[in-house]
N, C-alpha and C positions, 0 to 999 in steps of 0.2 A: 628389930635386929638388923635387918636390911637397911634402912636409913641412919642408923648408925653405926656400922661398917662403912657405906660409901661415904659420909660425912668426916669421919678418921682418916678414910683413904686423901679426900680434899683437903684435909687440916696439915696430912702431913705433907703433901705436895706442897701446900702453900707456905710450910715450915720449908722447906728446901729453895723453894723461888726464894724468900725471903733471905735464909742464909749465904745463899749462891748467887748472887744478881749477877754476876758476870756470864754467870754456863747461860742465865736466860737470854740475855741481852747476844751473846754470841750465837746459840740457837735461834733466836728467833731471827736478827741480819740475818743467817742463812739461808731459813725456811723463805725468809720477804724474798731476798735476793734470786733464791731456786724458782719462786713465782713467778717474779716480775720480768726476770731474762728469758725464760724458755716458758712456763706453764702461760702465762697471760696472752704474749703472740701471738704463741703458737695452738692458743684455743678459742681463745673469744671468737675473732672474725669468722671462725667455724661455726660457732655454735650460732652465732648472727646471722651466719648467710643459711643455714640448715633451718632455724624456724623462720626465715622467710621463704623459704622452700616448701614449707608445710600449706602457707595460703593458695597452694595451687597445687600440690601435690598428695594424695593422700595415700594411705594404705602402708601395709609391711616394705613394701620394699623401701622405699624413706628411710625404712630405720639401718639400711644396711653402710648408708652414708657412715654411719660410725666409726664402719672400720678401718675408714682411712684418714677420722676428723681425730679419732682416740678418745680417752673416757674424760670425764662423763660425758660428752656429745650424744655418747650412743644411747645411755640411759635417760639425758632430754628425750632426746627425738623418740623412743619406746614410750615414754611417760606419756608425753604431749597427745601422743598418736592412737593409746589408753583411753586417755583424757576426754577425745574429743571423739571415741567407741567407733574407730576405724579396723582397729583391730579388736579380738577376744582376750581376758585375762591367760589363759593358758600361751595364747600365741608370744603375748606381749613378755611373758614370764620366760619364753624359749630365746627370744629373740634380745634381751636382756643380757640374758649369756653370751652369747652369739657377738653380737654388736660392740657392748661395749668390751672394749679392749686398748691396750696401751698402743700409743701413737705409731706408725712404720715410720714416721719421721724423727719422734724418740730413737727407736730402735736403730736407725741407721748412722743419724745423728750422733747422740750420746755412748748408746753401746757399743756401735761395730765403729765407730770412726774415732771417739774421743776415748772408750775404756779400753777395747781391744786393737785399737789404730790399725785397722784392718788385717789384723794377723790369723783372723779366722777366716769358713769362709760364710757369706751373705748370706747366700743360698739354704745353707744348710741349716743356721741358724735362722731362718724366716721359715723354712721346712719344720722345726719343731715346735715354733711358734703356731703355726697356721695350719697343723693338720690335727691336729686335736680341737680346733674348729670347724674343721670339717669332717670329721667323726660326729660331732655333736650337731651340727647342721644334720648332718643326713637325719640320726634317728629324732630331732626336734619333726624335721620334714614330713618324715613316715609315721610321727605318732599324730602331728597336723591332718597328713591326709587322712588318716583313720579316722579321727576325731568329725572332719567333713563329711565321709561316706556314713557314718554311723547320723549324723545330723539329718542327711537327705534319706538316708531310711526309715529315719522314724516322721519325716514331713517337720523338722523341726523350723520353726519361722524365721525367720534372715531380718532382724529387726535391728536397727540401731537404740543401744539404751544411753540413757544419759546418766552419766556416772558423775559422783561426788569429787568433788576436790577438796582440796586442804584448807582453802577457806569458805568453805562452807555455800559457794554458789554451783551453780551447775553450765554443762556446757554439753553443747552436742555437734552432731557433726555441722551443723544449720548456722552453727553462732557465727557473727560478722568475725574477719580475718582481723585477728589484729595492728595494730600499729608499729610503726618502725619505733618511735617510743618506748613502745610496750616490748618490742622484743628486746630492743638495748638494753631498755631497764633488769629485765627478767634476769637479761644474758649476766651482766654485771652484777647482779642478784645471788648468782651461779657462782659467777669466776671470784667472786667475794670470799664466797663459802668457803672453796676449795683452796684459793690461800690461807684462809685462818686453818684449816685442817693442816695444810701442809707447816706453817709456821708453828704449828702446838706441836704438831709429831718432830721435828726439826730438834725441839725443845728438851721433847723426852728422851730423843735419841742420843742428844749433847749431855743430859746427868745419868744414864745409864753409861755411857763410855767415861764418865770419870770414876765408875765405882768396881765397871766390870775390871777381871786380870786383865792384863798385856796380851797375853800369848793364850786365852780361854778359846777356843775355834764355837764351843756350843752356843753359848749365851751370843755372843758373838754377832752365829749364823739365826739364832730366833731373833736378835734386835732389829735383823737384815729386815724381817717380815712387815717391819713395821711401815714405813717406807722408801718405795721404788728404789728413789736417785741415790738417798744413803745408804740404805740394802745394797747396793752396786756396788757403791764405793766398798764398804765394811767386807764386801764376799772378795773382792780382787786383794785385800790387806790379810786375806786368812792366811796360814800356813799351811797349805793345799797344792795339789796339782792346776795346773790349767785345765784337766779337762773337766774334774770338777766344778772347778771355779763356773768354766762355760755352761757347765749343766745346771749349778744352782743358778745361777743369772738366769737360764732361759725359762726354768719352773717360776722364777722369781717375776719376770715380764708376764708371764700367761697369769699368774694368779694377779699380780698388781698392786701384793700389798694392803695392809690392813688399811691404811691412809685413803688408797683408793676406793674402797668399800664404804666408808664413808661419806666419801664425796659423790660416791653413786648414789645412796643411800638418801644424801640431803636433797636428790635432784626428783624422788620419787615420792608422789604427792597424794598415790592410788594407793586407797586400801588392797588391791587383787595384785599389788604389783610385793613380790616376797622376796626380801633381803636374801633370807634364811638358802632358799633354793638356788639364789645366784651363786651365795660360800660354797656353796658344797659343790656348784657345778667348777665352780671357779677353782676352789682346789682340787680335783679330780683334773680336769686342766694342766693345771701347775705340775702335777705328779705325772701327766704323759710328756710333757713336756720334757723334765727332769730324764726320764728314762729314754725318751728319743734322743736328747743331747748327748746322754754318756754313747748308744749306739752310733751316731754321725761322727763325733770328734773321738 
């Protein structure tokens, strides 16, 4: 029953691309275009210069690079650093949360400078952004430290293991550093991905807005969910106050968007690493978010 429900589901998509070649062909230029001018720049040489950072640098705090490189950066560098049992599954799963997050160069960029042309203030919106971060930082911190103290109470062993990867070889902290090669490729590998994500979600965004009402705010603000930059756009076109608007924007950056989950999701290779716990952190996030902005603006 299940493979054919999502089979109908595929037929009928592929009945609409078929009917519609223009909404694809218009969605997908976009999604390329959204890529190629801001996601591409403004990530790769991050994500290149962070795992070459790794052949000299090891442990958690690596991963905190994320929060200034933006996602998935941060979910590399967690994966990788999994990967090669620097860190624990529990730590890597907090730090996951934590780390990856939408770029402050986005944010300052796109949101405060190109949607809102500075009419808000910085401060206040990076304030709602960034303290439900550090909500979660602390208690990630303190359930860490516990997790430590309860290990050295029972004499537990401080062993590096070697954990599986997604193709099927193994690696540990010992394996030779890799290649600039290897990381270009990998990186490109990545930044691949996260285009095709963002070109398909571009797509569906483009035949859900020929089918939604004009003036619908609901459907509308769920399409928002799907992707970032268009969620941006589609929340500033609602028939809303501004200071809504400001608040779903800011719950909308802290969570990141279904698109983004995704492209975290393709970048994590570890079976101990959980999709599942990032959603739920990520919109509990999103929802402090949302309520700090209605109290700041």
């Amino acid at each position: 029953m299940r493979r054919m429900f999502i089979s109908g589901i595929l037929i009928l998509i592929l009945l609409c691309m078929l009917t519609h070649p223009s909404v694809v062909i218009d969605g997908g230029h976009t999604g390329l275009e959204l890529w190629y001018e801001s996601v591409l720049p403004s990530i790769l040489p991050f994500m290149i210069m962070t795992s070459l950072l790794l052949q000299n640098v090891r442990g958690k705090g690596i991963c905190y690079l994320g929060l200034f490189c933006g996602l998935p950066v941060g979910a590399n560098l967690v994966n990788q650093q999994y990967a090669a049992g620097h860190i624990s599954s529990a730590t890597a799963n907090s730090l996951l949360c934590i780390c990856n997050i939408t770029s402050p160069m986005f944010i300052s960029g796109y949101i405060l400078n190109q949607t809102f042309q500075r009419q808000i203030s910085a401060f206040r919106f990076f304030l709602a952004i960034y303290l439900p971060l550090l909500f979660f930082g602390v208690i990630f911190a303190l359930k860490d430290r516990r997790r430590q103290s309860m290990s050295h109470f029972h004499n537990a062993p401080h062993t590096l293991q070697t954990i599986s990867v997604s193709d099927g070889n193994h690696v540990s902290a010992a394996s030779q550093p890799a290649s600039l090669e290897t990381v270009i490729r990998h990186s490109l590998q990545v930044i691949l991905t996260v285009g095709i994500y963002i070109m398909l979600f571009c797509i569906v965004i483009s035949f859900l807005l020929t089918v939604l009402p004009e003036h619908g705010v609901v459907p509308k603000l769920l399409t928002s969910l799907l992707e970032i930059t268009n969620g941006i756009y589609l929340i500033m076109k609602l028939p809303i106050g501004m200071q809504q608007k400001t608040a779903l924007i800011a719950g909308l950056t802290s969570f990141g968007g279904i698109c983004s989950v995704l492209q975290t999701k393709s970048v994590l290779t570890q079976k101990g690493l959980s999709i599942v716990h990032y959603i739920c952190i990520k919109v509990c996030m999103g929802m402090i978010s949302y309520l700090l902005a209605l109290l700041l603006f």
